[in-house]
Residue, then its C-alpha position, 0 to 999 in steps of 0.5 A: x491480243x498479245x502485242x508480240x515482238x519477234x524474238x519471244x514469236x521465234x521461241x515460241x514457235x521453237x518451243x511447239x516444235x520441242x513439244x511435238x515428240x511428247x505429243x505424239x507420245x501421247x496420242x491422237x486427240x488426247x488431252x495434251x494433243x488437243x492442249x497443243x493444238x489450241x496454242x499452236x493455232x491461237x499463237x499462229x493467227x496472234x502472230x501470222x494472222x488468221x488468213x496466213x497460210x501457217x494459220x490457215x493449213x494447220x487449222x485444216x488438219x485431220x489428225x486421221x486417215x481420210x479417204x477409203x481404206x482396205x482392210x485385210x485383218x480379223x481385227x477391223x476396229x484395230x486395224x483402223x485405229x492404227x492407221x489413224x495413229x499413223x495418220x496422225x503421227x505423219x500430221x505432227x510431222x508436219x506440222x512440225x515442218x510447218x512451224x519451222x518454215x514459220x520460224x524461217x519466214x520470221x527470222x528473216x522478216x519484220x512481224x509486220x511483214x509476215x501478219x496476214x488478218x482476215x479483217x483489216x491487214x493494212x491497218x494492222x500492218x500499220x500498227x506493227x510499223x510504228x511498234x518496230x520504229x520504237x524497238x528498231x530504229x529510235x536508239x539508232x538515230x539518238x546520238x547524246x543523251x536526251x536533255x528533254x522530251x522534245x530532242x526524242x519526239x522530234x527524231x521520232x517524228x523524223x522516223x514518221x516522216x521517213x517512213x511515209x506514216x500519216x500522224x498529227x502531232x500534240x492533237x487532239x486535247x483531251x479534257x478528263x478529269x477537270x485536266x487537259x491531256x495532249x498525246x504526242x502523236x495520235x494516228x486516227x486511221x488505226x486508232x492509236x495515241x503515242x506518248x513519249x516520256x525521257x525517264x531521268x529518275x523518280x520511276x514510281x512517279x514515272x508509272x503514275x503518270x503513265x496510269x493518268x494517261x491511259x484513264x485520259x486517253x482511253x476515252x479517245x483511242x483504242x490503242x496506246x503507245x508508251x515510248x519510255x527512253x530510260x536513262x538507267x533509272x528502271x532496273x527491272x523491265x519486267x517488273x516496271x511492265x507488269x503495272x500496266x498489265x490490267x490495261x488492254x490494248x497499251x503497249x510499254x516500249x522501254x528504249x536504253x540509252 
């Protein structure tokens, strides 16, 4: 699942918003309908979770009349298929409605606050919290430039401490490939190792180190967390990102003094 933060959720929604007019356009359950309706949902559960209730009421949708209808026309056939059609044109509307008061909800909330899953809330919950604290807070209480690691690992892990989060800290060791590999942090009850790195130059060395991180802790965690504090040596986030792309479940947090 895509590990979202909450400016790129805000336009996606906006961007389903924009395409409801040429949904409409094209009909009920057309092809481009039934295209907009899988994102819309797919995007919903990734962001608000399946048992939220954007997730849940734009799933329940019918695109069509229901109930009885009465029928005073010598074409029954069309006369039904119209009130589909309008059926379905009040439904995008609201589902136009909807994903603004989604949109609405997370302008004014973290995404940790607004995710409800069906499965374990509480855990995913945990997971957007230590995702923000990175994003959110780490740069905020950094006041000089970092000389070494350990000046970023230890505000971090004031901001764990301030925040009531269970972590262990340089555990466990993992032994992989004749070497020994120590996450920074690790947090068992949701699976995830976090691992902090002050990138002061050589950034291709930087994305090989990261790589023998990922095959070493991967064989202990699920999830994985890399912190890089950049000095101004990466140029381009997107392209440095896109190295780790083809590794599921590692998330690559890029921190600008």
């Amino acid at each position: 699942m895509k590990k979202w933060i909450k400016e790129d959720a805000i336009n996606v929604i906006q961007e389903l918003v924009d395409q409801i007019p040429g949904i409409q356009t094209s009909g009920r359950k057309s092809q481009n309908h039934m295209r907009w309706l899988a994102n819309a949902l797919r995007l919903l559960e990734e962001i608000f979770g399946a048992n939220s209730r954007y997730y849940l009421t734009l799933s329940n949708f019918s695109w069509q009349q229901s109930g009885q209808m009465v029928i005073q026309s010598w074409d029954i056939e069309g006369a039904i298929a119209n009130r589909h059609h309008q059926a379905f044109l009040e439904q995008m509307n609201q589902a136009c409605g909807l994903l603004l008061a989604a949109k609405d909800h997370l302008e004014h909330s973290d995404l940790s606050e607004v995710y409800e899953g069906k499965d374990t809330p509480d855990e995913t919950s945990e997971l957007f919290k230590i995702i923000n604290l990175g994003t959110n807070k780490l740069r905020k209480i950094i006041r000089s430039v970092p000389e070494r690691e350990k000046e970023i690992q230890d505000k971090y892990e004031d901001l764990l401490v301030a925040n009531d989060i269970e972590y262990s800290r340089e555990f466990p060791h993992i032994e992989y490939s004749s070497k020994q590999y120590v996450p920074d942090f690790s947090f068992q009850k949701i699976d995830l190792a976090v691992e902090i790195k002050l990138c002061k130059k050589d950034e291709k060395g930087l994305i090989a180190q990261l790589n023998d991180d990922i095959l070493a802790y991967k064989t202990v965690f699920r999830n994985i967390l890399f912190i890089i504090y950049d000095l101004g040596q990466i140029r381009d986030e997107d392209v440095f990102k896109a190295s780790f792309e083809s590794s599921p479940d590692v998330i690559i947090q890029i921190i600008k003094h």
